[in-house]
N, C-alpha and C positions, 0 to 999 in steps of 0.2 A: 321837678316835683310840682311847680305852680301850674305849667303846662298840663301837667296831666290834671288838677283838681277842675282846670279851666274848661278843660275835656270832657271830664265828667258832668260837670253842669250844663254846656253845651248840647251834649248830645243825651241828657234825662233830665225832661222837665219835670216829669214827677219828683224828682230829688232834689234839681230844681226849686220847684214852688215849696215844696217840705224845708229846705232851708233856709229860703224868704219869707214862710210862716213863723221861721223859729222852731221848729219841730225836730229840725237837724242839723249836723254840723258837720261840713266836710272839710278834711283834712287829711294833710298830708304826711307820712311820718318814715323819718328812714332810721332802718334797726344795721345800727354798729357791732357787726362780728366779734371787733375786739372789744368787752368790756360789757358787750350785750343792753349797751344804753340805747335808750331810744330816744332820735329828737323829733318832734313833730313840728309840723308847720301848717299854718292857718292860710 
């Protein structure tokens, strides 16, 4: 999951700079089948 948020910012600077502005937040989140929670991760 880190890997990929890592990914994302790497490869879109626009998202990128939008999130070193403060304009955005990227994050990671995986949704559990059983129980239908979701954990996110920063």
């Amino acid at each position: 999951m880190r890997l990929t948020i890592a990914e994302i910012r790497r490869r879109s600077p626009v998202l990128a700079a939008l999130e070193k502005d403060g304009k955005l937040k990227i994050v990671g989140s995986m949704y559990h089948l059983l129980g239908g929670r979701v954990e996110f991760c920063s």
